[in-house]
C-alpha positions, 0 to 999 in steps of 0.5 A: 493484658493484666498489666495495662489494666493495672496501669490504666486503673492507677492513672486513674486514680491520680487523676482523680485525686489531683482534679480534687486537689484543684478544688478550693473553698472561698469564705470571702474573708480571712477570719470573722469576729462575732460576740457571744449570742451574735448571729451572722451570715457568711457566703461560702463556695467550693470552687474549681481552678478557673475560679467557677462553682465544682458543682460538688456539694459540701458540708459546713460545721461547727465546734460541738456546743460552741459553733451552730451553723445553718444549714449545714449543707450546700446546694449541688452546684457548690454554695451556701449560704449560712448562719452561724451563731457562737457560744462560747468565746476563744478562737473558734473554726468554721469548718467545711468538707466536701462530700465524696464517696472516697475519702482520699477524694475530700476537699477539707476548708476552714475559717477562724472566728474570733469571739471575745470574751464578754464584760464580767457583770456579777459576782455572786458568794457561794456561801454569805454567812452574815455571822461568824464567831470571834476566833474563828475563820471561815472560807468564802467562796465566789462565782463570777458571770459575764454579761452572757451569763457565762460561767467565768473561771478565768476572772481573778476575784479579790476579797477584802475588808473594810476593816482589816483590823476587825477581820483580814483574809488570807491568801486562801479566802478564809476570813479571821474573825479578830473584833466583836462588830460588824465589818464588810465583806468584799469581793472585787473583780476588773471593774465590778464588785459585790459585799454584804455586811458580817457580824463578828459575835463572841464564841460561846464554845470554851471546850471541845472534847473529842471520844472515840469507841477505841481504847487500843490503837494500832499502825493504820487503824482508821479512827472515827471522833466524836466533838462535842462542845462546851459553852459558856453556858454550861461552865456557869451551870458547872460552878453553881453545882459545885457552889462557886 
């Protein structure tokens, strides 16, 4: 009698996860394109194998941060109708599952929406100093948004001068100060751009002179300097003091 009761239980059991796997999910589409901030309705409906509602519900989500769906849950018949809203280009999943107490028993679906990414519409300079000694480089940095006002890592900014003869950048973005005038820098990306206007001063510092509280040096050792700057200034006071 034990036997039987293990064969009946087992056959159960497959039967049960085959009626599952004759379960399916219509979207009424393969895939869907939406823009970024875009929102849309999509009809979704869990399914038997003669094409009729499971009456099973079954939950509907997104991609944290990236997809929102509303609601997130069908009715009990198998349907729902959702909003779903995305935030963040690439290729993204609409994702559903249907509620079962076993696990083994869940019917999993999905859909691809495809969000292009947004025109770029500003570029913005982390640090525009408008004065730079001549002599001297200095890095410039950019930041670009999109007409979603998304951060875009991926943008390829170029950085330029009016003038390269004045002042160049290298491949790194640091600026070369090489003439006393004023020159344009500017920073293009696709089809927008952004500049302002530097001027290129005469250096005052002619000396750096360099201090450390350590006369003795060993393998290792971590040295701390202090800098300190002799200008233009200060040499003319020197030599009046000595009388030239």
């Amino acid at each position: 009698m034990r036997k039987y009761t293990l064969v009946f239980l087992s056959l159960f059991h497959i039967s049960s996860v085959f009626g599952q796997e004759k379960l399916h999910f219509e979207f009424g589409m393969d895939s869907l394109i939406m823009n970024v901030g875009e929102s849309k309705e999509i009809t979704i409906k869990l399914l038997d194998e003669n094409g009729k509602l499971a009456q099973n519900p079954f939950y509907v989500f997104g991609e944290r941060k990236t997809l929102s769906v509303s609601p997130r849950i069908s009715d009990s018949t198998g349907i729902a109708t959702v909003s779903i809203k995305p935030y963040k280009p690439g290729k993204l999943t609409l994702s559903v599952r249907s509620i079962s107490q076993k696990r083994e028993d869940r019917v999993y679906g999905g859909m691809t929406v495809q969000v292009p990414f947004p025109p770029l519409e500003r570029i913005v300079f982390d640090n525009p100093q408008k004065k730079l000694y001549l002599g001297t480089s200095l890095q410039y940095k950019t930041t670009v948004f999109d007409q979603a006002n998304l951060l875009r890592d991926d943008a390829k900014v170029e950085l330029s001068t009016s003038n390269n003869s004045i002042a160049e950048f290298d491949d790194y973005g640091n600026l070369k100060a090489k003439k006393t005038v004023k020159v344009k820098v500017v920073a293009t990306a696709e089809n927008i751009s952004e500049s302002f206007e530097i001027n290129i001063v005469k250096n005052p510092v002619r000396k750096i002179s360099l201090q450390t509280e350590k006369n003795i040096i060993r393998t290792g050792d971590v040295l701390q300097f202090s800098a300190k700057t002799k200008t233009v200034l200060w040499e003319q006071k020197f030599l009046k003091i000595l009388g030239f």
